[in-house]
C-alpha positions as CSV (number, residue, x, y, z in Angstrom):
1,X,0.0,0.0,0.0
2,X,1.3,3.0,-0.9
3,X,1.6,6.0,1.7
4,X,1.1,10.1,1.0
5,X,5.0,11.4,1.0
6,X,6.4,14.0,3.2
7,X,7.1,17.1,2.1
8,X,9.9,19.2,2.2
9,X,9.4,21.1,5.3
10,X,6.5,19.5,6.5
11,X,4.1,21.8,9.0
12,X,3.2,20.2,12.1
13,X,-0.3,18.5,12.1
14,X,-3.1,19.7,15.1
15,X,-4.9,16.5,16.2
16,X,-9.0,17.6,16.6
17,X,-8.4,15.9,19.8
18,X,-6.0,18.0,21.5
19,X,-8.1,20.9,20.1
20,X,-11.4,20.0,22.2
21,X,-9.3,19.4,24.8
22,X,-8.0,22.4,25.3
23,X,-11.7,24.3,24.1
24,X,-12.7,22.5,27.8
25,X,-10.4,25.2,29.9
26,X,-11.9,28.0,27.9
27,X,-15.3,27.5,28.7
28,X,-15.3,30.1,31.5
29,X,-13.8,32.6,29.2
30,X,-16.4,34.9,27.1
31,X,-15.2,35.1,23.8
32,X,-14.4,39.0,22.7
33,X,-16.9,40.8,20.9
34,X,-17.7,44.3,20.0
35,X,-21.4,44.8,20.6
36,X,-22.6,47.9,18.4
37,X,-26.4,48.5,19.8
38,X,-29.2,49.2,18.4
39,X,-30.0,49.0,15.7
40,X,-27.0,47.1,14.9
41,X,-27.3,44.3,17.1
42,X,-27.7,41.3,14.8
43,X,-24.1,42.7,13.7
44,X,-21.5,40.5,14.6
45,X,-18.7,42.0,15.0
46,X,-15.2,40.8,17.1
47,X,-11.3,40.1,16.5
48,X,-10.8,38.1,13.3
49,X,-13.9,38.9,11.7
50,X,-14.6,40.8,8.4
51,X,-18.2,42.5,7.7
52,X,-18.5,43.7,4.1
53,X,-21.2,46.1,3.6
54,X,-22.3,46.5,-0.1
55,X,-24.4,48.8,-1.9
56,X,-25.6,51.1,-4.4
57,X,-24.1,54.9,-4.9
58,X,-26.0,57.0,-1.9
59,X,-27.4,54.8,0.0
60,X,-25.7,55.7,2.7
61,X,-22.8,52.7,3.3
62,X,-20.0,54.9,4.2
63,X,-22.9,56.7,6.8
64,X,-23.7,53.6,8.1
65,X,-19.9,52.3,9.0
66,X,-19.2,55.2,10.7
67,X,-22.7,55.2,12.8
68,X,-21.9,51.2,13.9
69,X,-18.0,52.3,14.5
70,X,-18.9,54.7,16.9
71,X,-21.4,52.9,18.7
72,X,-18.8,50.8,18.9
73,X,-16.1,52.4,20.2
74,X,-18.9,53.9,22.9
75,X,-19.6,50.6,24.7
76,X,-15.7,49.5,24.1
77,X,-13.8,52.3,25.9
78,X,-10.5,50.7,25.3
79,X,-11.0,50.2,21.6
80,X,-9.7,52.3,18.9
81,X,-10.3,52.7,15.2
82,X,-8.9,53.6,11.8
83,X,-10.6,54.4,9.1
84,X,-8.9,54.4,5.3
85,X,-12.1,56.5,3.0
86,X,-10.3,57.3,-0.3
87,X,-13.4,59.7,-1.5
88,X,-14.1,61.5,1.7
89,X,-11.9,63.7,3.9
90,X,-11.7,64.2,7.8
91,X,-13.4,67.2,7.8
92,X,-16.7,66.1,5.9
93,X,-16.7,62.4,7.7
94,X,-16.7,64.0,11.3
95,X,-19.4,66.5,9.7
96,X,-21.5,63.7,9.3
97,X,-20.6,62.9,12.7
98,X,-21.9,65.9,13.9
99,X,-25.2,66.0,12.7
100,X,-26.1,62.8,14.6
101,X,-24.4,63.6,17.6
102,X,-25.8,66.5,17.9
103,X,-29.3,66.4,15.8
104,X,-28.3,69.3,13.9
105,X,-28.8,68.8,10.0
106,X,-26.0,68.2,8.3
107,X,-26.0,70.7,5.4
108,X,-26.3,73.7,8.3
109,X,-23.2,72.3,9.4
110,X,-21.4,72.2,6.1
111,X,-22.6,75.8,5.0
112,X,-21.9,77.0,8.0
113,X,-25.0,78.3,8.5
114,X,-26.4,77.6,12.0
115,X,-27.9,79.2,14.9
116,X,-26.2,79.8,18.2
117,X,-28.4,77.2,19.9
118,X,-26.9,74.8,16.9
119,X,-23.5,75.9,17.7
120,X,-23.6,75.4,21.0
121,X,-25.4,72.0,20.4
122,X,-22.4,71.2,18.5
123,X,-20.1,72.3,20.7
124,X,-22.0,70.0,23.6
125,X,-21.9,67.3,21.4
126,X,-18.1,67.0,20.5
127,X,-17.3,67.3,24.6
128,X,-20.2,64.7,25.1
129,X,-18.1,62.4,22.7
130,X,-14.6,63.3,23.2
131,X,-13.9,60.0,23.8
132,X,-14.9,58.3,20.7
133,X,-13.8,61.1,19.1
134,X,-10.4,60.6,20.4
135,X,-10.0,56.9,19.5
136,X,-11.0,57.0,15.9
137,X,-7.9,57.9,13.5
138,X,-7.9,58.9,9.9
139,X,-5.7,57.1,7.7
140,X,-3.3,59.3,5.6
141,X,-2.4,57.9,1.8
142,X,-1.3,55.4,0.2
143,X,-4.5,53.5,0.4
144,X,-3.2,50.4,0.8
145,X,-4.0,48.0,3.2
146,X,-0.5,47.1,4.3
147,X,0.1,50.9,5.5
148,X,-3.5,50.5,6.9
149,X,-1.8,47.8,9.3
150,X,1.1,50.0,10.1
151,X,-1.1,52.8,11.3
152,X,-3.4,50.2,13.3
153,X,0.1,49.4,15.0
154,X,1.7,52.7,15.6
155,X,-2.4,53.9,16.7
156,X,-2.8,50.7,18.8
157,X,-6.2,50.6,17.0
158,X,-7.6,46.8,16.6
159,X,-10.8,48.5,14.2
160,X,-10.7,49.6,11.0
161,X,-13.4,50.7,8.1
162,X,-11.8,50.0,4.3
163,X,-14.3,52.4,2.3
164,X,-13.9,50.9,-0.1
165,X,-12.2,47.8,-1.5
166,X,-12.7,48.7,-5.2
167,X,-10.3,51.8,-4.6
168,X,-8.2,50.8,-2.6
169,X,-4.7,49.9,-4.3
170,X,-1.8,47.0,-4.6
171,X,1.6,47.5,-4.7
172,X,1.7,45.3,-7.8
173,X,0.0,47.7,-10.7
174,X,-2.4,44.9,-10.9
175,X,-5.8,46.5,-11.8
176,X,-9.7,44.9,-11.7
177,X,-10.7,42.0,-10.7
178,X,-6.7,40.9,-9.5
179,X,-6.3,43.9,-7.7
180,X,-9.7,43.4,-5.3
181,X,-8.8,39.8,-5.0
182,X,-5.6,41.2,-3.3
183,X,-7.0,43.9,-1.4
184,X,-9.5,41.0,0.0
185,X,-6.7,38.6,0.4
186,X,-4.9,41.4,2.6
187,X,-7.5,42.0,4.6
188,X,-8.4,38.8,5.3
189,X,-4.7,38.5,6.8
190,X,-5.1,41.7,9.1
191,X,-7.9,40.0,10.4
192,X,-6.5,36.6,11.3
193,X,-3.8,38.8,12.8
194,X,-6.8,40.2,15.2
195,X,-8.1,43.0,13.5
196,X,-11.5,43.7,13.2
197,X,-12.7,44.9,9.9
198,X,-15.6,46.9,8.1
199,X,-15.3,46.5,4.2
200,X,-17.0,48.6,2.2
201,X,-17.8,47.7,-1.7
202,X,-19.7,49.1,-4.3
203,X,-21.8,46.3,-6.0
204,X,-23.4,45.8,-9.7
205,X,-26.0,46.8,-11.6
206,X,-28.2,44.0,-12.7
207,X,-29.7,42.9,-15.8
208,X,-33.2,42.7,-15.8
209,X,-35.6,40.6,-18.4
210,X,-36.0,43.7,-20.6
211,X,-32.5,44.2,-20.9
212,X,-32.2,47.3,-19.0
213,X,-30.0,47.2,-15.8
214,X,-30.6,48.4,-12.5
215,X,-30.1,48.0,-8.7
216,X,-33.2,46.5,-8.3
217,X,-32.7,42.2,-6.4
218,X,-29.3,42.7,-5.7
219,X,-27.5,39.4,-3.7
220,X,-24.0,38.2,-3.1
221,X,-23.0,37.8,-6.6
222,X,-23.4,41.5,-6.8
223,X,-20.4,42.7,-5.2
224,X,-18.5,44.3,-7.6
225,X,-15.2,43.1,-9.2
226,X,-14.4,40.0,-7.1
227,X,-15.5,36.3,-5.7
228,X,-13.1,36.5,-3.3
229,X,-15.6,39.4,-1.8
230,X,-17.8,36.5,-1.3
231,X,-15.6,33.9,0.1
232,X,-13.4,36.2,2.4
233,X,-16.5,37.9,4.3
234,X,-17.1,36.0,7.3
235,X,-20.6,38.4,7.0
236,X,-21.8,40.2,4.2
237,X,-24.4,42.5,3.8
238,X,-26.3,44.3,0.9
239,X,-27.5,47.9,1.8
240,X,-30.9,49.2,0.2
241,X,-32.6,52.0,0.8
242,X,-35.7,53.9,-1.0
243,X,-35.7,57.7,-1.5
244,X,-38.0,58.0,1.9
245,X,-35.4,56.8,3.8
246,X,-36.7,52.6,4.3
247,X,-33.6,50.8,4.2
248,X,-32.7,47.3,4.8
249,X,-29.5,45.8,5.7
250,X,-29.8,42.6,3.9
251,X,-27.9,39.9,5.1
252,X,-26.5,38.0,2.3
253,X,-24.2,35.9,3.9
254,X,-23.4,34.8,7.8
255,X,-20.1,32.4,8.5
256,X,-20.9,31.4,12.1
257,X,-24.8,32.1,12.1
258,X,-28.0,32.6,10.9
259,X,-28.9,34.8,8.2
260,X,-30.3,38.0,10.0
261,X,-31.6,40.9,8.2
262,X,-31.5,44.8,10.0
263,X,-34.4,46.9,9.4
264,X,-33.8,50.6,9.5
265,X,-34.9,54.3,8.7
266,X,-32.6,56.9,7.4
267,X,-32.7,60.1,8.3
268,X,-30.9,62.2,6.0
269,X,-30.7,65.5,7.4
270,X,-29.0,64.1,10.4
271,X,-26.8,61.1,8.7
272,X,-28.5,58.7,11.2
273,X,-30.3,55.2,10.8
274,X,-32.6,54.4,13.2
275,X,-34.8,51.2,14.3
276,X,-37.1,50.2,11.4
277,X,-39.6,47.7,11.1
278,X,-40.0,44.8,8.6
279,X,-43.6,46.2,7.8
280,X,-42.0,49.0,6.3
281,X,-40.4,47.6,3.3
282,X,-43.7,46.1,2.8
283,X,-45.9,49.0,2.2
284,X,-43.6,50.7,0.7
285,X,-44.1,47.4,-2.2
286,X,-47.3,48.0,-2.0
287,X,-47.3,51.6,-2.8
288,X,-44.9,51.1,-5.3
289,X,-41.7,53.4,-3.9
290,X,-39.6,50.4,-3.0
291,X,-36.9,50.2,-5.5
């Protein structure tokens, strides 16, 4: 009988045995997770895990990362982030910020053209939150997830949002399809380094039976550019939302659970998603405004 050969330098083997042994002592130990609270508690979020959030242009992705990474680094006072956005600068992102801190409507705040009871509001606000404030670091450029890792290490930050993975870049001039399964491929090694990480991705348009496209049905295959957005998410979600502000976080995919979809309500002026309610999306079917 013939027998497998060894090779080279072979790795040492881990016997499953050994394994649930050792799971036994760990009982006791709750396993580390970053809760992000309402309405973002179906989110699953915790070292070694990568979310990717997809969705159409506006709907509010890059909103809606920073709204869950600052819940998050509320209830985790210890925790810092980074986030790498290639489209958006410091300024506007904590602008955004702003208006949902401190309910004040976001194109006021960019105009500057507020009241003094906004201003002060503002002013409340950014004391109020100092603390997330302070733990959540912009990345400079190169976009590149290799220098996002160095300034998670020199920031001590174990978060980061990638907004988004079609932009960000590789080292290699590859371009399309290689150059997101890279990016992915990258990120999925931060993580199983102990980083945990938001993805952001811009998704397809679909072809529908009259030959027109659209962003109507969209599902896991409609992550833009790459499988490996698929196969490297450990969750994946697709973002919709109708012009009145129903939005659904649809889960497309869930490594470790059940599939879980988030029902919310945007509010615009104030860059904030709120609690929604499965009923929604239906009569807005009904009466013809869902997408």
């Amino acid at each position: 009988m013939s027998t497998i050969p060894n090779p080279p330098s072979a790795a040492k083997s881990v016997r499953a045995g050994d394994v649930a042994r050792q799971l036994l002592s760990k009982f006791d130990e709750r396993p580390e997770r970053w809760l992000a609270g309402s309405p973002f508690e179906a989110l699953d979020l915790r070292p070694g895990r990568v979310i990717v959030i997809g969705a159409p242009p506006g709907a509010g992705k890059t909103t809606l990362a920073l709204q869950v990474t600052t819940n998050v680094l509320a209830l985790h006072p210890t925790l810092r982030c980074v986030v790498g956005n290639i489209e958006t600068g410091p300024e506007t992102l904590v602008e955004k910020m702003l208006a949902r801190f401190a309910t004040v409507p976001l194109d006021g705040i960019m105009n500057r053209n507020l009241i003094q009871e906004e201003r002060n509001r503002i002013a409340e606000a950014v004391e109020r939150h100092a603390g997330v404030l302070d733990r959540m670091e912009f990345m400079p450029p190169p976009f590149t997830v290799p220098h996002l890792a160095k300034v998670m290490q020199s920031t001590g930050a174990r978060l980061a949002i990638v907004d988004y993975a079609q932009r960000f870049v590789v080292d290699d001039g590859k371009d399309g399809r290689a150059q997101v399964d890279k990016v992915m491929g990258q990120v999925r090694e931060l993580a199983n380094m102990g980083a945990g990480v938001i993805l952001i991705s811009s998704v397809s348009r679909q072809r529908s039976s009259s030959g027109s496209s659209n962003y109507k049905k969209l599902s896991m295959a409609s992550f833009r550019g790459s499988a490996e957005l698929e196969f490297g998410a450990d969750s994946a979600y697709i973002l919709d939302k109708t012009p009145e502000g129903i939005a659904t976080l649809q889960c497309c995919k869930q490594r470790f659970g059940d599939l879980r979809d988030v029902h919310l309500r945007f509010r615009g002026e104030f860059q904030r998603f709120d609690a929604g309610d499965p009923l929604d999306a239906f009569a807005a079917e009904k009466s013809g405004v869902a997408r």
